[in-house]
C-alpha positions in Angstrom: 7.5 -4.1 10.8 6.0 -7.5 9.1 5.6 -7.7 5.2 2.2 -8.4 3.9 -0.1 -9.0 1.1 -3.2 -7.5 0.6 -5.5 -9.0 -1.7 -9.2 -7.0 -2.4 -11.5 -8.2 -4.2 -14.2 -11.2 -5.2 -12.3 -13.6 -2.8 -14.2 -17.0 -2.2 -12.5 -19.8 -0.2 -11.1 -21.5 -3.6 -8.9 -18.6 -4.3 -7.9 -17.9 -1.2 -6.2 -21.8 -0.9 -4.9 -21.2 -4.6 -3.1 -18.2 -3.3 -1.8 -20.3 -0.2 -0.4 -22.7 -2.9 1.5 -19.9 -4.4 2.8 -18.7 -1.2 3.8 -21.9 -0.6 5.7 -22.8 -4.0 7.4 -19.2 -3.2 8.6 -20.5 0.4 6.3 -17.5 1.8 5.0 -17.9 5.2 2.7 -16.0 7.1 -0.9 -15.7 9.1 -3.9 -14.6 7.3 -6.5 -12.3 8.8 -10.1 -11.5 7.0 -10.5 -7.6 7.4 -14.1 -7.6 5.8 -17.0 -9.1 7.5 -20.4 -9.8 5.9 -21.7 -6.5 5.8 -19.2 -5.3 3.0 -19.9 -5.3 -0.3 -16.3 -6.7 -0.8 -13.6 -8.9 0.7 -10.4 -7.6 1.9 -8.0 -10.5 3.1 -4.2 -9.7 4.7 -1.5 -11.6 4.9 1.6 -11.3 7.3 4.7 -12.3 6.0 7.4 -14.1 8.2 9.5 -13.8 5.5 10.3 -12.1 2.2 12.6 -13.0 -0.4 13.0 -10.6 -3.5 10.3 -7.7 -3.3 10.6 -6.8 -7.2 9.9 -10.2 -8.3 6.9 -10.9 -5.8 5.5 -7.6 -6.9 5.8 -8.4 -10.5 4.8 -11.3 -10.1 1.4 -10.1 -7.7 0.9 -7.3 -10.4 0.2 -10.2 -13.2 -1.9 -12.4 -10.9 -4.5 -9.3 -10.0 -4.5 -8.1 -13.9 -5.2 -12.2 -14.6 -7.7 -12.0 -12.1 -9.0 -8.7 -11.2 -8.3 -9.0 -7.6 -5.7 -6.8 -6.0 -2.6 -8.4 -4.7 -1.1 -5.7 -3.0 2.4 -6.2 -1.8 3.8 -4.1 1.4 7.7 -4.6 2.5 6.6 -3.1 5.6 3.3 -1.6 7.5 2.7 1.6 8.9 0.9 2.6 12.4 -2.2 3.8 12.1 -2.2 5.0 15.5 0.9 7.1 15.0 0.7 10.3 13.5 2.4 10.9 10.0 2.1 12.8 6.5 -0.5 11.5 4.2 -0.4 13.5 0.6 -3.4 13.3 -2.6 -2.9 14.3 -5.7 -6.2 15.6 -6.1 -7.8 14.9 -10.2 -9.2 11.1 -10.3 -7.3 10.9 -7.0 -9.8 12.8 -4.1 -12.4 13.6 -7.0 -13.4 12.0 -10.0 -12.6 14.1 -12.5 -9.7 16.1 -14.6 -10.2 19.7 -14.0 -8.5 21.2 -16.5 -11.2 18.9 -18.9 -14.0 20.0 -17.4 -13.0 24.0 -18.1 -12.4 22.6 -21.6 -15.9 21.4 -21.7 -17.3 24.5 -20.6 -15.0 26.2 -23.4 -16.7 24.0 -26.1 -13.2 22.0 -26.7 -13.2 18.7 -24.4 -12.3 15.9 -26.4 -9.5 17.9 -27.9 -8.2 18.5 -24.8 -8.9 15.2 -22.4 -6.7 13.0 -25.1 -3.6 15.4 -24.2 -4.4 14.9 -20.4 -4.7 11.1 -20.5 -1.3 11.0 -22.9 -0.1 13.3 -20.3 -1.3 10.7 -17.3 -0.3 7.9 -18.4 3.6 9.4 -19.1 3.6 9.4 -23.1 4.2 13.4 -22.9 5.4 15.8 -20.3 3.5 16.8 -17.9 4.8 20.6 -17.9 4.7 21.2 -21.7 1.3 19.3 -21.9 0.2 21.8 -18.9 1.0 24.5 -20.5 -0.1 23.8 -24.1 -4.1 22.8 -22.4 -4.4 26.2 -20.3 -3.4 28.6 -23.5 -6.4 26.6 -24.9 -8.6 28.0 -22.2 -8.0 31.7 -22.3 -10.9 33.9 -22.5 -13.1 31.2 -20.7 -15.0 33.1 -18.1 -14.2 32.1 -14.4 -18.0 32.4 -13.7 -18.2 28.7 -14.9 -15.7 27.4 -12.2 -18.4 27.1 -9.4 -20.8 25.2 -11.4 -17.8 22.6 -12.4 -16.9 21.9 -9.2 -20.7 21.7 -7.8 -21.5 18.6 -10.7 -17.7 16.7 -9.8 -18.2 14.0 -7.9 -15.8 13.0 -5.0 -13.5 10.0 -4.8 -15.3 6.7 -2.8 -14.2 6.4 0.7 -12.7 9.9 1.2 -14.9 11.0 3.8 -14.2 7.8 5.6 -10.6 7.9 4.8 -10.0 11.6 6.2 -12.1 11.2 9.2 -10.0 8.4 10.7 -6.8 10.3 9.8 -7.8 13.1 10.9 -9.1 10.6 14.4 -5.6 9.8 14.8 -3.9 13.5 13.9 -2.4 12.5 10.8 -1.3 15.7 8.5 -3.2 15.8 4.8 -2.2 17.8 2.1 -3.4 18.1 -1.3 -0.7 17.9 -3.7 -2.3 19.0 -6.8 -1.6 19.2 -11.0 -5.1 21.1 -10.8 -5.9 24.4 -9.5 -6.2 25.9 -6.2 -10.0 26.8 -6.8 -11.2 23.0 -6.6 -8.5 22.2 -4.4 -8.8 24.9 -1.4 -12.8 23.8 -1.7 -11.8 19.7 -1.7 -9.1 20.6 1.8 -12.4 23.1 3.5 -14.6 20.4 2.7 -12.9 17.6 4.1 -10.7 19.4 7.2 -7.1 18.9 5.3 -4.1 19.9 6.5 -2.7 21.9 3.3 -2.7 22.6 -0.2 -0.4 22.8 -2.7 -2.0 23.5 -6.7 -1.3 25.6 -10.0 -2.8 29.0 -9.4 -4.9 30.2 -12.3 -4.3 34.0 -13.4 -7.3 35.6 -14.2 -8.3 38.9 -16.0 -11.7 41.0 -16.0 -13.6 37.6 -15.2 -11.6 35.8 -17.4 -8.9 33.2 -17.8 -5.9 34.5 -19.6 -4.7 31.1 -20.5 -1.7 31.4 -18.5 -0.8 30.2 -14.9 1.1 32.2 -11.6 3.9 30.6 -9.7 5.5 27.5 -10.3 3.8 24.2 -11.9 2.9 21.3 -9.5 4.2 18.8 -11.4 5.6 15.3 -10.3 9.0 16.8 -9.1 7.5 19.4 -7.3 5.1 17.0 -5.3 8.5 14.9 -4.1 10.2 17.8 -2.6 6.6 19.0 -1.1 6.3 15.8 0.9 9.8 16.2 1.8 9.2 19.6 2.8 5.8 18.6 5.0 7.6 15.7 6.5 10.4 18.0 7.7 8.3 20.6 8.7 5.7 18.4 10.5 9.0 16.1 12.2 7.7 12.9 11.5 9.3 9.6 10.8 9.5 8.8 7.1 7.8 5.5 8.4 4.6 7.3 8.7 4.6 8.8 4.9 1.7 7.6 2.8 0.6 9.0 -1.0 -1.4 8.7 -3.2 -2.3 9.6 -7.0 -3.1 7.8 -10.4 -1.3 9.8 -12.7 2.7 9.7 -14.2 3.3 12.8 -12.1 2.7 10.9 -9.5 5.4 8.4 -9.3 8.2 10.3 -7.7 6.1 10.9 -4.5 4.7 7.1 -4.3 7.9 5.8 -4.3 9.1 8.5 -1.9 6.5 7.9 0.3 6.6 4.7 3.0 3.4 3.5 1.6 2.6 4.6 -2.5 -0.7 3.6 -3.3 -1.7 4.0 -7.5 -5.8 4.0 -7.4 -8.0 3.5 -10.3 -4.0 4.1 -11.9 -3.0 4.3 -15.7 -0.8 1.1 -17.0 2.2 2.3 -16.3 1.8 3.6 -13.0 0.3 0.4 -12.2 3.9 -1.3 -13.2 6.0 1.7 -11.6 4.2 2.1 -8.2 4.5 0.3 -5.3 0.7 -0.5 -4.6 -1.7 -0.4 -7.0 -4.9 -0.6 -5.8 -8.5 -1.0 -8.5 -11.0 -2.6 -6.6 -11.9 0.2 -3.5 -11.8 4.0 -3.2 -9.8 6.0 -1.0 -11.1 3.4 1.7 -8.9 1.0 1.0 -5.5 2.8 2.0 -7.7 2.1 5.7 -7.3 -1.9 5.0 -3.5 -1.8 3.3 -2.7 0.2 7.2 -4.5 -3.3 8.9 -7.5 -1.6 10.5 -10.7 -4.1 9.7 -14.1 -2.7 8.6 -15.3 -3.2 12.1 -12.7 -0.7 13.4 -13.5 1.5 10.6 -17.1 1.6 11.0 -17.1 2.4 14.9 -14.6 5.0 14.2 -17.0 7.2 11.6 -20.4 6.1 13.5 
């Protein structure tokens, strides 16, 4: 299918002729449709593309326009169909909630700050994700597992995923958490919201207490590839219908796998690396980059 830009954000009519201009200079063409109406909060504008001419340069270039001017410019080489099933995977931390896990246990153990500056090096790709893993949960042993419930009760949940799920789920798309955290918050994130599947790190614990230590393999970002590849097998869908999304480095290799990668709220460099970052909507917005407008949306979760 069609191309197309995105762009969400504080549109007004000025921009939106600047950015015709720049399609123009770029030999672009294409028809433009307003998926937002007056009673959101914020404009979503798409644009079709009749043709395309080098994807890495008008995604660079896009990239620089929204951080010059805070609007997303979201650049698709192709659309999925809502109305088809397919695979949609999460990571889950600052992805379907809004929050690290592993630093709220390290709150509860009295050592946060020492260990939230490991998990943002550890996000934004400056150390790996195993080692840095493993290095934060030795910190935690001894922490009683009694404080678990009362950390996932105060986390708050992503914008839009309610919204996002329930027309998914309308059309019998297959979710799946794919998760650096633990199975814990994750198996209570996938019951609350009717998900498919779960795939997280499985904490061992001891006499009420964590040991520091974890059972099974590590989720980490080459793990979540071959688990979409594994659920898109399994499920016998076309590759077409793949979407993910995450924020963090270990989340590259499955957005890029994926027919539509989408980077929310996303460090620097997965901003660069991924195919759609997206800053100004929650999990909502993956509704608009699939073409659906708010009006479609709203009769859809009435």
């Amino acid at each position: 299918m069609s191309a197309s830009i995105t762009l969400i954000g504080s549109l007004n009519p000025e921009y939106l002729e600047q950015f015709n201009v720049w399609l123009d200079k770029r030999g672009l063409r294409g028809s433009t449709c307003l998926l937002t109406d007056n009673k959101d909060p914020i404009t979503v504008s798409q644009v079709t593309l009749d043709n395309v001419a080098d994807d890495s340069l008008i995604k660079t270039e896009l990239l620089a326009l929204a951080d010059e001017t805070g609007i997303d410019h979201i650049y698709q080489s192709s659309m999925l169909d809502i109305r088809t099933a397919g695979v949609a995977v999460f990571d889950m931390d600052s992805t379907l909630i809004k929050a690290e896990v592993m630093d709220e246990l390290a709150v509860e153990a009295g050592i946060g700050e020492q260990i939230s500056a490991v998990t943002a090096n550890a996000m934004r790709g400056e150390i790996d994700f195993v080692e840095s893993f493993v290095q934060r949960l030795a910190l935690l042993e001894g922490l009683s597992s009694e404080v678990m419930d009362g950390v996932y009760n105060r986390i708050q949940h992503m914008d839009g995923i309610s919204t996002l799920m329930a027309v998914l789920h309308h059309y019998g798309w297959h979710t799946a958490v794919l998760s650096g955290g633990f199975t814990y918050f994750a198996d209570r994130v996938q019951a609350e919201y009717g998900m498919s599947e779960v795939h997280a790190n499985v904490l061992e614990i001891n006499n009420g207490a964590l040991t520091g230590k974890h059972l099974g393999p590590i989720v980490d970002g080459e793990r979540k590839k071959v688990l979409l590849t594994k659920i898109v097998e399994q499920q016998q869908v076309d590759w077409k219908q793949t979407i993910a999304c995450g924020d963090g480095a270990n989340d590259l290799l499955m957005l890029n796998h994926a027919a539509l990668g989408v980077a929310l709220h996303a460090k620097p460099l997965v901003r660069k690396q991924a195919p759609c970052p997206m800053n100004n909507l929650g999990l909502e917005g993956i509704l608009y980059l699939l073409g659906m407008t708010s009006a479609e949306i709203r009769e859809l979760v009435a």
